[in-house]
N, C-alpha and C positions, 0 to 999 in steps of 0.2 A: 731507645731512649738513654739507654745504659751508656751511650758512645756519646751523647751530646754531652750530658753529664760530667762526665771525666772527663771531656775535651772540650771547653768551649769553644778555642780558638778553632779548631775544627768544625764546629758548626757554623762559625763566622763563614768561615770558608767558603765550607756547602752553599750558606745561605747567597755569597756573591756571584758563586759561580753556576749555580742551577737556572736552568731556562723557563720553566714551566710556567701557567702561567696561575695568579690566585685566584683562588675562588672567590663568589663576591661573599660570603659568610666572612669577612675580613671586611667587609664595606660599610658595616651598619655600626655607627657612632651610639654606643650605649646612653639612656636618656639619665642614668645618673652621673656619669660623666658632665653633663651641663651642670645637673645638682652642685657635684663636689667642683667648680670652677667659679659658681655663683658664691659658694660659700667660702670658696678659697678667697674670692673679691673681698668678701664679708671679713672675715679672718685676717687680710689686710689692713681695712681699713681702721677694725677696730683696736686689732691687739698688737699692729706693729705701726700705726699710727696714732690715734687717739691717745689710747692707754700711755704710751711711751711719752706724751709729752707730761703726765704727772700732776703733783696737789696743783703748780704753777697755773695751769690750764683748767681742771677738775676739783671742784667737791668731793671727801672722800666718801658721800653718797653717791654721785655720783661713776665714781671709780668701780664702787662695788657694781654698779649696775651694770657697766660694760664690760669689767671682769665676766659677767655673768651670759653677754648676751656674746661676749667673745670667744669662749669655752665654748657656747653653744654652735657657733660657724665652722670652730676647730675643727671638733669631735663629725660633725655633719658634713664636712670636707673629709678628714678620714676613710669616714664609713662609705660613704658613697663612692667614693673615689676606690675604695679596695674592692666593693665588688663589680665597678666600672673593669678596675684591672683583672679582674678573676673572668668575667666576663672575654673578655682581649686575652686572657691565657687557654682559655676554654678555646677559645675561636683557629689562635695559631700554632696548638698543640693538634690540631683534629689535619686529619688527610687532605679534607676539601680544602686547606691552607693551599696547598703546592708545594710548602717546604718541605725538603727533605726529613729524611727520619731523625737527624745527626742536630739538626736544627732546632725541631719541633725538641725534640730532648734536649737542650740547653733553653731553650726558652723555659720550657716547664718546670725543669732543674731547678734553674735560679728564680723564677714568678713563686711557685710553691713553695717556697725556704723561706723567700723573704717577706708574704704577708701576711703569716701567723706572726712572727718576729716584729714587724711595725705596732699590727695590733696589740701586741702586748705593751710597748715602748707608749703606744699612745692614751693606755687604758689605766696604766701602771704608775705607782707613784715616780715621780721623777727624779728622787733622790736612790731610784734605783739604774736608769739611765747612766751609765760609767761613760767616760770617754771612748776607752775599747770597744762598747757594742757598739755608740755610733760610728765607728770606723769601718768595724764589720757589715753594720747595714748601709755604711754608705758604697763599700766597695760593693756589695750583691746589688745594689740598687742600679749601679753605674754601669754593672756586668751586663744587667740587664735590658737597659737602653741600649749598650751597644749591640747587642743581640736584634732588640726589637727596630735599630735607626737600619743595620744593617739585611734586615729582610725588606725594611721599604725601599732600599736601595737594589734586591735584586728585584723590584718589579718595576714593568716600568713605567719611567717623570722624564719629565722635560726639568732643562735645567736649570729653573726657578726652586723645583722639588728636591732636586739633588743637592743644590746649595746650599740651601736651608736644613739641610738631614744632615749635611759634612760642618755648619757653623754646630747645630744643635751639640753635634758629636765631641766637635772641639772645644763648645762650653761647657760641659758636664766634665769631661775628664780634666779639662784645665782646672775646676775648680776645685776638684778632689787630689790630685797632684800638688796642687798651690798649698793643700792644707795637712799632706803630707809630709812634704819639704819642710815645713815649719813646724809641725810637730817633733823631728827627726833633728832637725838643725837646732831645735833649741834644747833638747836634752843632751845635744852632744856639744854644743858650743862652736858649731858654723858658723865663722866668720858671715860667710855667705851665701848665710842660710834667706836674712831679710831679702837681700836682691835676685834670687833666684825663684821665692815664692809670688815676690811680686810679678815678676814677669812672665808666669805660668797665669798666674791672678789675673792683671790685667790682659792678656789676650783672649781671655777666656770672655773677660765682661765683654771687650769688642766685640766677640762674637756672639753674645748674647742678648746684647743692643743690635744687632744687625739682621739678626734674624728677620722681626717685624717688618723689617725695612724689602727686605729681599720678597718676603709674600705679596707687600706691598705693589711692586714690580707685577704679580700674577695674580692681580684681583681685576678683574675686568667689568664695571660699573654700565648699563644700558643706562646712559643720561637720558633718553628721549622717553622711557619708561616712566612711571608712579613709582616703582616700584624702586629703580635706580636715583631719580629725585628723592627720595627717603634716605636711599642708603649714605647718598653724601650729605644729605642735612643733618642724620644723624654720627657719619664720620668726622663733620666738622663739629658738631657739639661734642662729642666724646673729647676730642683733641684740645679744645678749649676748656673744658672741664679739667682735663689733666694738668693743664699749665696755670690756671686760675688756682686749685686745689694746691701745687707744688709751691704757689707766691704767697698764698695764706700759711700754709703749712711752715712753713721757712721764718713766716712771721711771728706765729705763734710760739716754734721752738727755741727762737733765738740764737744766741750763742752754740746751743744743742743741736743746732738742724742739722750740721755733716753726722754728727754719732746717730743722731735717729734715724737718718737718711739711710746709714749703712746698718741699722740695726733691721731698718724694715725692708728693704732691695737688696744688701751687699753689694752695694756701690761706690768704691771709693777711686775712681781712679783721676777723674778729676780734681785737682784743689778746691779746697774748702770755700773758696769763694766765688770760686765758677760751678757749684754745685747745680744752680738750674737751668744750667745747657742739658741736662738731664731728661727734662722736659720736652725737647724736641721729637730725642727717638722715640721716647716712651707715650708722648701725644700721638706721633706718626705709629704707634702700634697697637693702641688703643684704637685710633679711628681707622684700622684695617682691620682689627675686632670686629667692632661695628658694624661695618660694611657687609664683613662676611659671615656675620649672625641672621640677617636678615634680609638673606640672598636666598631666591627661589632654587637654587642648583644645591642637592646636600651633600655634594663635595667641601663647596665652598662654606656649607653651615660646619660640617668637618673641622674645617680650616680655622673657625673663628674661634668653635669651642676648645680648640691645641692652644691656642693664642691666649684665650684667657685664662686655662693653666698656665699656662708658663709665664704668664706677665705678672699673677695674683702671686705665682712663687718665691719668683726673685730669682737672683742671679746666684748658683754654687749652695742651695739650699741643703739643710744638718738636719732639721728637726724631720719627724716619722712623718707632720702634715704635708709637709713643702716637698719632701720626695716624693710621698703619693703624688700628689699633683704633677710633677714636675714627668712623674713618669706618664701617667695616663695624659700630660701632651704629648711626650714621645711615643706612646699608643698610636695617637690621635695622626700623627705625621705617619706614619708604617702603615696604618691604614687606607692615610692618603694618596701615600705612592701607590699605594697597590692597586689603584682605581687606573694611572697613568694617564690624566687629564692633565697634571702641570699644576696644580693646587694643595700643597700641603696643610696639615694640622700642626697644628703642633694644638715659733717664739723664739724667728732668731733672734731677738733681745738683746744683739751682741753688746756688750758692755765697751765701756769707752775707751779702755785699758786696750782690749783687741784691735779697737780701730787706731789708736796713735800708733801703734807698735808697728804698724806698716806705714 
């Protein structure tokens, strides 16, 4: 373990280049995991939608109450979701994994450091939250996907699974890069520092809008089924819900709707006024949720519950909630590969100041 530890990039390694094959104790999607995905939904809607549009929209009786019932989705996304991942580190720390030893000890290394660390950031007053720790937890966070993206890659996917593990790979690190650069560039006075974070930023978002799209690709619907008839009635209502919800939303916040937009997604790379083209990917990845929630095969239930991590998270997520989740999709996807069916898993608040700056 000592060797994954002080070397990760060494255990990436191991982990690409080892044959063996995983054991299925890697195969079984923890049932808080749905929990902390449902509640990540929750956590969305109310504390980076709702809330954010303000007195304009809300009674401030009303405010207090979803302040209240939005804490409550946080902290219940958190929880769930960290022993969802303690769980998933239990599983690909142990022999029956197939990973190597070099592996198995970089996983652990970085899973064990950094979920005491969130829980404390998420329990903790916030005015203890320094810039610095978040950087620290967002690099261990990031280590750690790449650790966990790159053991679904050594088992094996067809290349619908592979796709989607190399976009995922490329959204995560694009957006921690992006907010490197910028941090880095603006204390030193880089000319070019704006254009070079943006374009770590936005290919990051491309690929994190495409993900859905590509599982999309490797969901296979029995139409002639009850069972398949449900799943597209209900993938076309999810889809239409998301695009009706984004034309009210847009209405409600008015003038504010690109700063809310990117305070609750991280989505800015479109203009301000094409903001619900947005809609399409994020309808088209919602109704492959859907579909694959409520799929007989629990690959594909797998598949659905990765999806709604990582869609309730957002694109390039800072806060301790959004990482959990974002990781236990990247859980959810490494578990998926390891099956080899062709079927992947998978308060940011930001003020308005951050969004024109780009």
């Amino acid at each position: 373990m000592t060797e994954g530890i002080d070397s990760p990039f060494a255990s990436a390694a191991a982990i690409a280049t080892t044959k063996d094959e995983p054991s299925t104790v890697v195969a079984w999607m923890p049932p808080l995991a749905w929990m902390s995905g449902i509640a990540a939904l929750f956590d969305l809607i109310i504390n980076r939608a709702l809330v954010k549009l303000g007195h304009d929209a809300w009674s401030m009786q009303a405010l207090i109450r979803l302040d209240q019932w939005g804490g409550f989705a946080r902290n219940l996304s958190v929880v769930s979701g960290l022993v969802a991942l303690s769980f998933c580190l239990v599983a690909l720390s142990s022999r029956k994994s197939g990973l190597p030893l070099s592996a198995r000890g970089g996983i652990a290394g970085f899973g064990w450091v950094l979920i005491p660390i969130i829980a404390l950031m998420t329990f903790l007053p916030r005015a203890w939250t320094r810039p610095e720790l978040v950087l620290v937890v967002a690099g261990l966070a990031h280590a750690l996907m790449l650790l966990l993206i790159l053991a679904g890659l050594h088992w094996r996917s067809t290349k619908a699974t592979l796709t989607a593990l190399v976009l995922t790979l490329v959204a995560a690190f694009s957006g921690i890069v992006s907010m490197i650069i910028a941090l880095i560039g603006n204390r030193t006075y880089w000319e070019q520092t704006e254009r070079l974070s943006n374009a770590f930023r936005w290919s990051g978002e491309l690929a994190y809008l495409a993900v859905p799209l590509v599982l999309g690709l490797a969901v296979s619907i029995p139409w002639r089924k009850t069972r398949g008839k449900a799943a597209l009635a209900l993938s076309m209502l999810a889809a239409a819900s998301v695009a009706l919800a984004m034309v009210v939303w847009q209405r409600a916040a008015g003038r504010d709707w690109p700063t809310v937009l990117y305070g609750a997604l991280r989505l800015d790379l479109l203009p301000d006024r094409h903001t619900l083209v947005y809609a399409v990917p994020l309808g088209i990845g919602w109704a492959v949720t859907a579909a694959a929630a409520i799929s007989k095969d629990p690959a594909r239930r797998q598949m659905g519950a990765a999806l709604l991590l990582l869609l309730s998270s957002g694109y390039a997520p800072r806060t301790p909630a959004a990482l959990v989740t974002t990781k236990n999709a990247t859980r959810g996807s490494t578990e998926r590969g390891g099956q080899g069916r062709g079927l992947t898993e998978h308060d940011t608040g930001m003020c308005r100041t951050a969004r024109l700056r780009r």
